[in-house]
C-alpha positions as CSV (number, residue, x, y, z in Angstrom):
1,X,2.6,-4.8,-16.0
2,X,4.3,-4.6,-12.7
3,X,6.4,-1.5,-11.8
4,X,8.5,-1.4,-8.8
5,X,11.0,0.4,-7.3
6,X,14.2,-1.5,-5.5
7,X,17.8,-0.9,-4.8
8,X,20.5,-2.9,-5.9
9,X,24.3,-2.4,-5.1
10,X,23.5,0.5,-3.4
11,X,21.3,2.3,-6.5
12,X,17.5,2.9,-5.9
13,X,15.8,3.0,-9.5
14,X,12.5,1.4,-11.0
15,X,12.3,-1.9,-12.6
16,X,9.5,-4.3,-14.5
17,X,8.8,-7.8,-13.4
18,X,9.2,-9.9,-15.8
19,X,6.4,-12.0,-17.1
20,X,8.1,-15.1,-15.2
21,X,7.9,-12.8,-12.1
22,X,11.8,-14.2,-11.2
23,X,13.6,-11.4,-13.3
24,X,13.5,-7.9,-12.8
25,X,14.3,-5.4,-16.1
26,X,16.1,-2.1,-14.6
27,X,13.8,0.7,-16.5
28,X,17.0,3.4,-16.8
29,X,19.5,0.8,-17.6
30,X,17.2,-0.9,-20.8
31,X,15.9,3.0,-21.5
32,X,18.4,5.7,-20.6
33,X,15.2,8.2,-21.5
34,X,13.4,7.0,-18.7
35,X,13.8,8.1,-15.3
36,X,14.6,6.5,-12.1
37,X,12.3,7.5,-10.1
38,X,8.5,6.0,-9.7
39,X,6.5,9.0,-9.6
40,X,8.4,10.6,-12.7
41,X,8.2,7.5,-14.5
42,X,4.2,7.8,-13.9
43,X,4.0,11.4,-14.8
44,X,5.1,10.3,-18.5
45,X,1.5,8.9,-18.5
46,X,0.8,6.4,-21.3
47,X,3.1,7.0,-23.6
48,X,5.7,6.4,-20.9
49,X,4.3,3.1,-19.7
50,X,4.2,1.9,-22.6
51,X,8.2,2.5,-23.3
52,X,8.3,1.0,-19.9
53,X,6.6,-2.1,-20.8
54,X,8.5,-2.4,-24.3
55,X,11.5,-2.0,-22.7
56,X,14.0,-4.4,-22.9
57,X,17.9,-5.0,-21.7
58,X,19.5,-5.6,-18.1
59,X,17.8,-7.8,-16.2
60,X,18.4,-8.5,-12.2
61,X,17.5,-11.6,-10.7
62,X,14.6,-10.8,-8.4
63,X,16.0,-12.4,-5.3
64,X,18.9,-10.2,-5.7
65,X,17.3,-6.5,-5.3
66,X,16.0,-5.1,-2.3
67,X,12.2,-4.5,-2.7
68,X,11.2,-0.7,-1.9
69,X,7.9,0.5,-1.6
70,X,6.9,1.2,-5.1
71,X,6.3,4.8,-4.9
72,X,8.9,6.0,-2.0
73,X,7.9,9.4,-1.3
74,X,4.1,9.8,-2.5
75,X,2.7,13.5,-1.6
76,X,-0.2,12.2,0.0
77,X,-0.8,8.6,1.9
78,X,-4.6,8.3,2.8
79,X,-6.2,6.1,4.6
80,X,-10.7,5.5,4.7
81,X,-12.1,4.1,8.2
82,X,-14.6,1.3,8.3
83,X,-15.2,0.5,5.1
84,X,-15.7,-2.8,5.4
85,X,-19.1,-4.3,6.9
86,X,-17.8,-6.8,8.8
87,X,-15.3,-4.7,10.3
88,X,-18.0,-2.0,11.5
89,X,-19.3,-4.6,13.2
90,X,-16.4,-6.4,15.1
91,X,-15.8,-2.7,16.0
92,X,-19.0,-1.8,17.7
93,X,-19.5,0.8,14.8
94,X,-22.4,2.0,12.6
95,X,-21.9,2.9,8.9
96,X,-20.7,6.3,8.9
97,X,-23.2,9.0,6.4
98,X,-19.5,9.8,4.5
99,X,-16.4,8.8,3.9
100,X,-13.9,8.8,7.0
101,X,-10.4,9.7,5.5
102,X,-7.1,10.3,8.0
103,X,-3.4,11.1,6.5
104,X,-0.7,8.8,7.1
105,X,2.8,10.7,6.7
106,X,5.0,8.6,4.4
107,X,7.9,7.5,7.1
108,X,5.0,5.1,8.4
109,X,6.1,3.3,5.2
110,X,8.7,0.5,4.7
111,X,9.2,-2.0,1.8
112,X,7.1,-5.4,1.3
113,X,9.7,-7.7,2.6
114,X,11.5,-5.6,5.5
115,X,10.4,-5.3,9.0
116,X,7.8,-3.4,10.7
117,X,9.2,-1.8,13.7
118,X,7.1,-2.3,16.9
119,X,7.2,1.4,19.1
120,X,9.1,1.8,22.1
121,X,6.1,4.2,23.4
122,X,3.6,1.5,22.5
123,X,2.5,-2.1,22.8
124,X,-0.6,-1.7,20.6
125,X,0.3,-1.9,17.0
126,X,-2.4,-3.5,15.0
127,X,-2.0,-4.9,11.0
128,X,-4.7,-3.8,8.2
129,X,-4.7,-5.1,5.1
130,X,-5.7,-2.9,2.5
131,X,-5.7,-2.6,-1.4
132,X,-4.0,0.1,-2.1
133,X,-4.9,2.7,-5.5
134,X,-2.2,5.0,-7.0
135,X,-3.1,7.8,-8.4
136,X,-1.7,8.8,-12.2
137,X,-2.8,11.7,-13.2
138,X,-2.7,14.7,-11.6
139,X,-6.7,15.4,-11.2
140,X,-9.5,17.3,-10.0
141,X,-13.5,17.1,-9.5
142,X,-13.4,13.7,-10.9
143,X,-16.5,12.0,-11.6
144,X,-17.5,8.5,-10.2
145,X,-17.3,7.5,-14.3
146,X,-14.0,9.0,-15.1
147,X,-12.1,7.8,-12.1
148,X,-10.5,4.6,-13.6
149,X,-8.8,7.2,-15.9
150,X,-6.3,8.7,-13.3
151,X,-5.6,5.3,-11.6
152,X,-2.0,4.2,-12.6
153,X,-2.5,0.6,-10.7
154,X,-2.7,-0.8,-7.9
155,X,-0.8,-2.5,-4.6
156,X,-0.8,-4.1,-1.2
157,X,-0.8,-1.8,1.9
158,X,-0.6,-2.9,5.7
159,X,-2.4,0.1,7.3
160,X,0.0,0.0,10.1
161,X,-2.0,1.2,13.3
162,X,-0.7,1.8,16.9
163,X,-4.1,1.6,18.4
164,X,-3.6,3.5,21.5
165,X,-2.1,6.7,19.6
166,X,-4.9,6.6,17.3
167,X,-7.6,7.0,19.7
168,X,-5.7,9.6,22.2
169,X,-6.9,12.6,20.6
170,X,-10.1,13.3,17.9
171,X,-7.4,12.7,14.8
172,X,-6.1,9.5,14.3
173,X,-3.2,10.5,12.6
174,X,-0.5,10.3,15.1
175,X,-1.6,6.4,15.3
176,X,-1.5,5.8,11.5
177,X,2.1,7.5,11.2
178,X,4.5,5.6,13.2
179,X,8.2,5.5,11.2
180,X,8.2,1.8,9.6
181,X,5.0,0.3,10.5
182,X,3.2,0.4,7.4
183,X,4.7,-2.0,4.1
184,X,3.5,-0.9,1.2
185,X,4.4,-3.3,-2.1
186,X,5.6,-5.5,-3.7
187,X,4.5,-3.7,-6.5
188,X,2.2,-1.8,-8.3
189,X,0.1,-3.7,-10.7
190,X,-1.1,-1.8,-13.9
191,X,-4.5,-1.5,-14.8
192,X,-4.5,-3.9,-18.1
193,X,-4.1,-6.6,-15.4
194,X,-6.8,-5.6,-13.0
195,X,-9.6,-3.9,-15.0
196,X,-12.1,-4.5,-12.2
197,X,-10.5,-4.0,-8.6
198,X,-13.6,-4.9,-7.2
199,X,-13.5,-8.5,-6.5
200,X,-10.2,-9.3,-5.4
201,X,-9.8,-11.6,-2.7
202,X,-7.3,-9.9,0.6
203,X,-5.8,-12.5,3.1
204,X,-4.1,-11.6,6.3
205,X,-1.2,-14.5,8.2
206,X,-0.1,-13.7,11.2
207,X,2.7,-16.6,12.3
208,X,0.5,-18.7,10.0
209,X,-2.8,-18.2,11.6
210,X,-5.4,-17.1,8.9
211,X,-6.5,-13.2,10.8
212,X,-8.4,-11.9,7.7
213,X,-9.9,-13.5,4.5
214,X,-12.5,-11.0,2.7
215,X,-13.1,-9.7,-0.9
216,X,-13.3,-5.9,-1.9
217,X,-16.6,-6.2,-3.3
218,X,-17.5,-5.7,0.2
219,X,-16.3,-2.4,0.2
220,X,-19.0,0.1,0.9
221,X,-17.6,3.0,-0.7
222,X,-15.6,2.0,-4.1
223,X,-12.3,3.1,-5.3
224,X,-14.2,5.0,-8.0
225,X,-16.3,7.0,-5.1
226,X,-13.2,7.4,-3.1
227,X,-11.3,9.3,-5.7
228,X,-14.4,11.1,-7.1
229,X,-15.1,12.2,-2.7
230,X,-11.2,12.9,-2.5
231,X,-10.3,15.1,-5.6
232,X,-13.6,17.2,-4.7
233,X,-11.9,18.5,-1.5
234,X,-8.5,18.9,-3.3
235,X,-5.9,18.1,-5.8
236,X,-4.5,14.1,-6.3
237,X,-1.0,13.8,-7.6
238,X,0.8,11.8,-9.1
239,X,2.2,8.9,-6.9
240,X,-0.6,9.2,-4.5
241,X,-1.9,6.2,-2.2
242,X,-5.2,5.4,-1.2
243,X,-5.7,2.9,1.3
244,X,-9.2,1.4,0.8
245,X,-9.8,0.1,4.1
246,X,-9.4,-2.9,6.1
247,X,-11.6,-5.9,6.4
248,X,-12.2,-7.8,9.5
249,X,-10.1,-10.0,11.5
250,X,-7.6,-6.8,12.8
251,X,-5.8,-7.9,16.6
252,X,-8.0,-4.9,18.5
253,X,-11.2,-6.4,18.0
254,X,-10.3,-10.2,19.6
255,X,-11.0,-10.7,22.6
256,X,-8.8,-10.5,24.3
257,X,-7.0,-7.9,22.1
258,X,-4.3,-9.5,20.2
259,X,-1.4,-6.9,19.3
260,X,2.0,-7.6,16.9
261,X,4.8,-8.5,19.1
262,X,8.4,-8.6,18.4
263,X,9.0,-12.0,16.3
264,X,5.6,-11.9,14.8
265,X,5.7,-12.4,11.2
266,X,2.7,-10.8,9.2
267,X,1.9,-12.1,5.7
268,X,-0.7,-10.4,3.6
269,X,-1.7,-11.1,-0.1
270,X,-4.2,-9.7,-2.5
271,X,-5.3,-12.0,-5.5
272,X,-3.4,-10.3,-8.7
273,X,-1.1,-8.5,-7.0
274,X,1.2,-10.2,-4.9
275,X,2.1,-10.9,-1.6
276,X,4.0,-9.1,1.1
277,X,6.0,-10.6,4.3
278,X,7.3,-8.7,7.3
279,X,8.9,-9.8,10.6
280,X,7.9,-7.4,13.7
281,X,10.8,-5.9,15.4
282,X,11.3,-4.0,18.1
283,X,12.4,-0.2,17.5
284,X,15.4,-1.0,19.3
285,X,17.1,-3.2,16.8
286,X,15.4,-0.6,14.1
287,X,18.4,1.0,12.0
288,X,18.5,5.1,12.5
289,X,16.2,6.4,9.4
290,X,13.1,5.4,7.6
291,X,13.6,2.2,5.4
């Protein structure tokens, strides 16, 4: 099943794809029980996805809603460094001992089809595409075995990083959490349709030139390890997202650098999910407010 959240005639509410992926069934609308918000819709666990998928009524022609990022205002947006081989090595870097987390804030985010706003106060923003985990279950000391169990599904996530901010103090958070520089979408894809998230293939456009083409089963730390390392040090939530890294091929490590600029268009895609497109903009022609 794939959930998403999207706005239509100025309404923001949750929807299913349809199984002809053209169609788009608004949740509240076919199910007045069920709420209109992603992260409440997740809380209802299984019972409530199940409604969700059973659920049957108004539909909305997909080219006629706004794609949102699926879960608009997670608690936590995290992101793991070098967790890709080949990316510790265009880098210069060796394999760190642990796992390298950093927080993104969620106004970094913006939907799977609208623009990623290039800085004013930079000229260094960088795409990363990532598979992307969301957390269902509100959890704790999770084991390696039991992590499955608390994901909800899975998305697309363009690690938005404005390379010279990042690496201007010892955190790299003020890099990762630019407003609009991070799409997050188009949806996220239930469990029942990717058992394994393990060999999924991740593929990175930039005006049509092929930047990244890599497979998480190169991963070096697992989703499963990344939510059993995370929910050690603290408490996942519903509506969480884990970024899982970014393969190779990112604009800082070409040589010469080679940084979005205004008019770039960045296409990413992750076998069983989806695909999201974004044209680079420059903060100037942003509207005021996070998308």
């Amino acid at each position: 099943m794939k959930l998403l959240t999207f706005t239509h005639e100025g309404r923001t509410r949750v929807g299913r794809l349809t199984g002809e992926g053209a169609s788009v069934v608004d949740l509240s609308a076919a199910d007045p029980g069920l709420p209109a918000e992603m992260i409440s819709l997740l809380d209802l666990g299984g019972a409530g996805l199940e409604r969700a998928r059973a659920a049957a009524g108004p539909e909305l022609r997909l080219a006629d809603v706004r794609l949102e990022p699926p879960v608009l205002r997670p608690a936590k947006f995290l992101g793991i460094g070098m967790n890709y081989a080949a990316h510790l090595a265009e880098a210069g870097r060796e394999r760190p001992p642990h796992q390298v987390w950093f927080a993104k804030h969620a106004v970094s985010m913006t939907g799977p089809l609208e623009p990623i706003v290039l800085p004013s106060a930079s000229r260094a923003l960088d795409y990363e595409c990532e598979l992307g985990v969301v957390i269902g279950r509100r959890c704790r000391h999770v084991s390696v075995a039991d992590a499955p169990g608390v994901v909800a599904g899975y998305t697309i996530c363009n690690d938005g990083s404005v390379r010279d901010w990042q690496f201007r103090s010892p955190t790299v958070m003020l890099g990762k959490s630019f407003d609009r520089t991070s799409p997050v979408g188009p949806w996220i894809v239930t469990p029942d349709e990717i058992p394994d998230p393990h060999d999924l293939g991740l593929k990175t456009w930039v005006n049509d030139e092929l930047r990244q083409d890599a497979r998480t089963s190169q991963l070096l730390f697992n989703c499963w390890e990344m939510i059993a390392e995370l929910s050690t040090a603290f408490t996942l939530e519903v509506g969480d997202i884990l970024a899982t890294g970014s393969p190779a091929g990112v604009g800082a490590a070409m040589k010469p650098p080679r940084f979005l600029k205004a008019g770039d268009r960045v296409r990413m895609e992750i076998e069983k999910i989806g695909a999201i497109e974004n044209l680079v903009i420059p903060e100037a022609d942003a509207p005021e407010g996070a998308a």
